[in-house]
N, C-alpha and C positions, 0 to 999 in steps of 0.2 A: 533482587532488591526486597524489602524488609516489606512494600506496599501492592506485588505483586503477587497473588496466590496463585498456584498450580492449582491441577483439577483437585475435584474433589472425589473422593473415595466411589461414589455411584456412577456405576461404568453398564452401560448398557449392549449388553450382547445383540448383534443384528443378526446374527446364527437365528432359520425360519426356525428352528424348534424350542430358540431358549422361551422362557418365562416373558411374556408380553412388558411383565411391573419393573420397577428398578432393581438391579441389586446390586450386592457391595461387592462388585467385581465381576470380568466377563473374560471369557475365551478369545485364547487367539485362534483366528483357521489360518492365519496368511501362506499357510502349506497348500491352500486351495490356487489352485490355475488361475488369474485372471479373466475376466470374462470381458469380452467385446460392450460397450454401450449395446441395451438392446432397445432405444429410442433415439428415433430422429435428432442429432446436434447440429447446431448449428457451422455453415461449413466456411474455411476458412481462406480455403482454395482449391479453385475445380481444376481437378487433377488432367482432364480434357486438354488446357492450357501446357501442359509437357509432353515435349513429345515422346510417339511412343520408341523408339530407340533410345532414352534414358529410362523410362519404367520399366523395359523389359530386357538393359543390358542384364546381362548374368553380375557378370565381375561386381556391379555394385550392389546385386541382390546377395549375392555369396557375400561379401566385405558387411553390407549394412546387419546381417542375419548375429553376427559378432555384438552388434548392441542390444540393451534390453529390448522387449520385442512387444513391450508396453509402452515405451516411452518412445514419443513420435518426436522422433530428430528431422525429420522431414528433407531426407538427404536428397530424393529427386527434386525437390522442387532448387535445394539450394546450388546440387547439380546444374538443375537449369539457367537459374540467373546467371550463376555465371560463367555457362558457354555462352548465352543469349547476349550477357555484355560485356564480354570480351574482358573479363577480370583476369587480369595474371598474377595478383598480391594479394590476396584474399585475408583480413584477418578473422581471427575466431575470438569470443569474448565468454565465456561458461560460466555461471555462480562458483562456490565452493566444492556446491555436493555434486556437480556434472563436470569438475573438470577433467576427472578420470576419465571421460569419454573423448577430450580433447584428441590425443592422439589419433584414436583411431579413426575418427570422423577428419581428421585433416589427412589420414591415409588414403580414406575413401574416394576424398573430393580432387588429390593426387593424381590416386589413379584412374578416376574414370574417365572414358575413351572419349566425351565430349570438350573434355577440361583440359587447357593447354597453360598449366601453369608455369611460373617461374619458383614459388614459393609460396608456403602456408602460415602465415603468423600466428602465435597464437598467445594472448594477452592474459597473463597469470596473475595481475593483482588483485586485490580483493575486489570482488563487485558482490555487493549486498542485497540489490534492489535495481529499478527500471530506473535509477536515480544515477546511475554508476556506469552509465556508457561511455563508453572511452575513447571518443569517435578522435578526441585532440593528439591521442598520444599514437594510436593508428594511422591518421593522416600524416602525423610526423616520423610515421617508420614505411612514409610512401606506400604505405596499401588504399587499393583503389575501390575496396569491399568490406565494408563492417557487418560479419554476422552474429547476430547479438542473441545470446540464449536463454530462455529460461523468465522472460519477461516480455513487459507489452511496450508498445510503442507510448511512452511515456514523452520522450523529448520529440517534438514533432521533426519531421525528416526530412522538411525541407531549410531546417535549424543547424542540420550535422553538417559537420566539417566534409563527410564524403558522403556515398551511400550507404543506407544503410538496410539488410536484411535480419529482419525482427522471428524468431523460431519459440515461440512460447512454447514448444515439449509437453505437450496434452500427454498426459498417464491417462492411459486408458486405466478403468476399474471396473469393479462389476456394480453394477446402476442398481442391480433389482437388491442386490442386497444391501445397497445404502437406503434404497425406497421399503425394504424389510423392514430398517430398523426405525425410520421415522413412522412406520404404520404399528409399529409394536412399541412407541413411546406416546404418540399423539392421536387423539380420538381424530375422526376425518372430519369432525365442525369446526378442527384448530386452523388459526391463521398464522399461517409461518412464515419466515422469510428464509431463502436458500442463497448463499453465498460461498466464497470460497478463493481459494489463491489460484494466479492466471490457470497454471496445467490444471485444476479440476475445475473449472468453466464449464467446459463439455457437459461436463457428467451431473453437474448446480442443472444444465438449461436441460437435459435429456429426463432427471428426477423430476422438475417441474412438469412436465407433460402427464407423465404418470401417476406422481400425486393428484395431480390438475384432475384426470379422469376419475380417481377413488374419490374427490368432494372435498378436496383440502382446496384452502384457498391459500393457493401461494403467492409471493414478490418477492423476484427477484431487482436488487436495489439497485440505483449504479449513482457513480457519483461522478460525470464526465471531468475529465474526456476515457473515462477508463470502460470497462466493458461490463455490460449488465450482470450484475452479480461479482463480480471483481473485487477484491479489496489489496490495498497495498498495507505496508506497517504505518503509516504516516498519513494512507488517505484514504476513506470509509465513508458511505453514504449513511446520513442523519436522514431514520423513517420517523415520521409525524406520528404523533399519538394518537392522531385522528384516524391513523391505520387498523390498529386496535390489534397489532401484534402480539401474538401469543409468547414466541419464545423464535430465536434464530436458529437454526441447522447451518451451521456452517465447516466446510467439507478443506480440510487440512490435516499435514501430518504432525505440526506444529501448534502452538496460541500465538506465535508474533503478531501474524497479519490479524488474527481473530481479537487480540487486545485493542487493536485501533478501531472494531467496531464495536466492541462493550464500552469504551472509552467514552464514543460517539454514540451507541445508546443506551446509556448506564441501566437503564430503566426495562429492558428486553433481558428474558432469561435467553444463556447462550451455551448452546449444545454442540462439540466440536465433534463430527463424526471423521476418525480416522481412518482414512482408507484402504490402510495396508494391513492395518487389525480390526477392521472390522467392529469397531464398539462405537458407541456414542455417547459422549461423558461431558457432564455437565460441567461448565467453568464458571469460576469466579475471579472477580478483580476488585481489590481495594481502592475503589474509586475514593472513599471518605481520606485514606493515608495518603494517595496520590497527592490530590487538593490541594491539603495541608499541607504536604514538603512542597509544591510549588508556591503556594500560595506564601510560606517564608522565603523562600527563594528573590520572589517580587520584592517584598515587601526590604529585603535585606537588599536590595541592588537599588533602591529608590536613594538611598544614601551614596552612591554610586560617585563620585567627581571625574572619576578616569575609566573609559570605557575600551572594552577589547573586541573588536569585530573582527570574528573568524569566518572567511569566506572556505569552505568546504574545497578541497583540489580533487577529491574524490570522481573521477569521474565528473558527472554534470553535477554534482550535487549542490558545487556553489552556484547563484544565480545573480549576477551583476546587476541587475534591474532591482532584486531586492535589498541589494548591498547598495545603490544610490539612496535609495528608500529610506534606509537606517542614519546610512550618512546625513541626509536631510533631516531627519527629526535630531538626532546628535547636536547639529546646525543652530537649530530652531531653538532647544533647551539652552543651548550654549554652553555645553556640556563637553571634555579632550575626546578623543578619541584616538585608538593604535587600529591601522586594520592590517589582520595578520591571514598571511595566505597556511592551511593547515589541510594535509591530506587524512592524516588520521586522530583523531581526536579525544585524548584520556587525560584522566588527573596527572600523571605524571609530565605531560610535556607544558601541558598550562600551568604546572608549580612551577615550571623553571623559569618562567617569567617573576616568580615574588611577589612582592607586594608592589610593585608598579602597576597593576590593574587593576583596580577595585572590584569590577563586576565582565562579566563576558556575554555574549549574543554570538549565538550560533547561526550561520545564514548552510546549512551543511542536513542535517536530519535531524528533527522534535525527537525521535526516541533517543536522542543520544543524552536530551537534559529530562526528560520525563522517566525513563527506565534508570539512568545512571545518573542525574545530576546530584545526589548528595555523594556520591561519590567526591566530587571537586571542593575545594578548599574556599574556592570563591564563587556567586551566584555564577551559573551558565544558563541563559535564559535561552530561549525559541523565542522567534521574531514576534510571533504573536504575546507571547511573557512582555519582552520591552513593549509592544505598545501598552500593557498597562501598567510596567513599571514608567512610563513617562506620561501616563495620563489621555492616552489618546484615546484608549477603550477602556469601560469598566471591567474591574475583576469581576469573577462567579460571584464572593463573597460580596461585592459592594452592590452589586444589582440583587441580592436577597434582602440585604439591608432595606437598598429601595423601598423591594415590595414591601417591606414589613410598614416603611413608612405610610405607604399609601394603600391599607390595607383597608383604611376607611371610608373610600374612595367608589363610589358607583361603579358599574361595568367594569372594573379590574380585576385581575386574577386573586382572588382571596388565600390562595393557596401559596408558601411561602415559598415551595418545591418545583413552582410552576416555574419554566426558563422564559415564558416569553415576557414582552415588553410592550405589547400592542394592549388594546382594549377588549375581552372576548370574557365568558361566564366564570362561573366563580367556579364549576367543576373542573378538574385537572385531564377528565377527559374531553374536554369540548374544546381545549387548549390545541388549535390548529393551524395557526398563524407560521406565517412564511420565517418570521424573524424566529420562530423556535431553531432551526437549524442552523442558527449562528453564533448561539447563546451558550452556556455550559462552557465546558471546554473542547473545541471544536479541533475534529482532524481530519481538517480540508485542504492540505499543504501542497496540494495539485490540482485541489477540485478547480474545474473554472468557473465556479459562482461562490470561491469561498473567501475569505474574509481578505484585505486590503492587501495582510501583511506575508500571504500563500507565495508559495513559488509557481505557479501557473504559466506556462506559456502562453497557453489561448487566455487571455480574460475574456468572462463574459460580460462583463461591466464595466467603467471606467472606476476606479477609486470612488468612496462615499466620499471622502471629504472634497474632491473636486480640484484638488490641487494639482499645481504641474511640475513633477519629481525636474529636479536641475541633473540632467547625464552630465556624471562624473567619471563612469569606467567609458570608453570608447567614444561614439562622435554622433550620434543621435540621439535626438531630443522624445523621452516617454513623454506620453500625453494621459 
């Protein structure tokens, strides 16, 4: 998209011998070995808990030696589960880039001499995100076991259809050469923040210790229910300026998940340190062209008379609690509405509708109308878009306006850039207030303290506005 920039040309070598300063390009070593974390991680499960006749069968050590020997597929523990619960239908669930390991991990769990299966499923549609568990289409092919790969427990588990066994696939990396490269870009009076996609967690909480000791002051952020330092494409902790963040170190092979935390703190320089090449390169995002094409987006769906609600079939990614939601305000405007069930979602299958929908709302993934929505012919809003296309919450733009109006105004922020909306000093760094991390444009679409309009299982709050949503999908009533 035309408002999304790639890195930029300053690529910082973590190689101990490059050049401390930036330059216009770095080395790859990734011909170098992996190296084991060489600080304390946090641990996920004490291996004591297996017995030892599955850690020290052969067959599955010889079998499991076949996979990368960095990437923790955690096959004794999943061994364990299930001889321990008598699973005979096991499905397997992979992203894109692990499914190639499908097979042989459903070879493994096959043949080991604990496991008395009948058969190994293993579920090949696209899963993008912890958003795409596919616990509905598993229970309906009679498996009594979801193992889910490659992400965090996002849909709480006592929510699935079955059980469900969660394996985020920690890549090990070498730790000291990612703490290399932040010691050879930041003087150690900087305040950083360390973050990163689920598999390098690990290696986010093992660098914090060891920066921690050289006098950096680190934070790792979390945006619950996700894991300290964790960011998803969609959900990203908003740190307070009252932190006085320097810049982010955040640890991927990609920018997806890393977009949704510059998104969410536009205002934080954002250093992606890649793990398999060893560099650390500074990114940027057009936050100012993002804006702007939503901000028409809104502004062009306010004219809206027939409305298209697409609940996401993806996996979990529809959310019925927010689809009555929508429905109610829909209700309340007195505004048509179509609601359309849609597994995968692009300009070509919403053209074939025509012009029978004026505007669309996505209850499925924000990245789908923030990275591609001018792709589509007609508005595709994020639930959060519709509520300020229907006036429930103010746009970015109309709360600048505000301030501009009450600029003359005692104890308010003088500053036009400032997001908050409380009472607090005229400098934009004193601006500390709770309501800044709801303001801007917020990617809270799991957090459980985030705006009305999030897909949240757990709320941590009841709705602001206090209303009681009418259940229209199923038979209980939200409060």
């Amino acid at each position: 998209m035309e408002h999304v920039h790639r890195a930029t040309p300053l690529v910082l070598s973590s190689l101990p011998n490059q050049n401390p300063n930036l330059t216009a390009g770095g080395s790859d070593d990734s011909s170098s070995a992996p190296k084991r974390i060489s600080a304390t991680a946090p641990k996920r499960f004490v291996k004591s808990h297996i017995p030892e006749s599955i850690l020290s069968d052969p067959s599955i050590k010889s079998a499991a030696a076949l996979l990368p020997s960095n990437y923790d597929f955690e096959v004794h523990k999943t061994v364990h589960r299930i001889a321990s619960s008598g699973t005979r239908r096991p499905a397997l669930q992979l992203p894109d880039g692990l499914l190639m390991y499908a097979l042989p991990i459903a070879d493994i769990l096959q043949s080991a001499a604990d496991t008395r299966l009948d058969e190994v499923l293993i579920l090949a549609d696209p899963t993008y995100g912890a958003c795409c568990l596919d616990d509905f289409a598993a229970s309906a092919l009679s498996a009594d076991l979801l193992v889910h790969y490659g992400h965090s427990c996002l849909v709480p588990v006592p929510t699935s259809r079955l059980p469900v066994l969660y394996v985020f696939v920690d890549i090990r990396v070498d730790t000291d050469r990612l703490v290399q490269a932040v010691r050879s870009a930041f003087p150690s009076s900087s305040k950083l923040a360390l973050a990163g996609t689920i598999q390098f967690v690990a290696a986010v909480h093992a660098a914090r210790s060891l920066l921690s000791a050289d006098g950096y002051d680190i934070t790792v952020p979390q945006a619950k229910p996700l894991s300290p330092g964790e960011v998803l494409g969609c959900t990203a902790p908003t740190i307070p300026r009252s932190k006085g963040i320097d810049a982010v170190v955040f640890v991927a092979d990609g920018r997806f998940h890393l977009e949704a935390f510059m998104i969410a703190n536009p205002e934080i320089p954002a250093f992606r340190y890649d793990p398999f090449l060893g560099v650390l390169v500074l990114e940027q995002y057009d936050h100012e062209g993002m804006k702007r094409a939503r901000k028409d987006a809104i502004l062009a769906a306010r004219e809206a008379k027939r409305w298209g609600i697409i609940l996401g079939t993806l996996g979990r990614q529809g959310n019925t609690r927010v689809l009555d939601r929508v429905l109610d305000h829909m209700e309340e405007k007195g505004l048509e509405s179509t609601t359309v069930l849609m597994s995968e979602i692009s300009p070509a299958r919403i053209a074939l509708f025509g012009d029978s929908i004026d505007a669309w709302v996505q209850i499925a993934c924000p990245r789908l109308s923030i990275d591609w929505g001018e792709g589509f012919t007609k508005p595709l809003l994020t639930t959060f878009e519709l509520d300020i296309a229907l006036g429930y919450v103010p746009g970015w733009w109309e709360k600048e306006q505000a301030r501009v109006s009450v600029n003359a105004e005692p104890n308010t922020c003088k500053e036009e850039s400032c997001s908050c909306s409380c009472n607090c000093e005229a400098k934009l760094s004193d601006c500390n207030c709770k309501s800044d991390a709801h303001t801007g444009y917020p990617m809270d679409y799991y957090a459980q303290d985030g705006g009305d309009w999030n897909s949240s299982y757990v709320k941590k709050k009841p709705p602001s506005s206090g209303i009681r949503l009418q259940r229209r999908i199923g038979s209980k009533t939200i409060h």
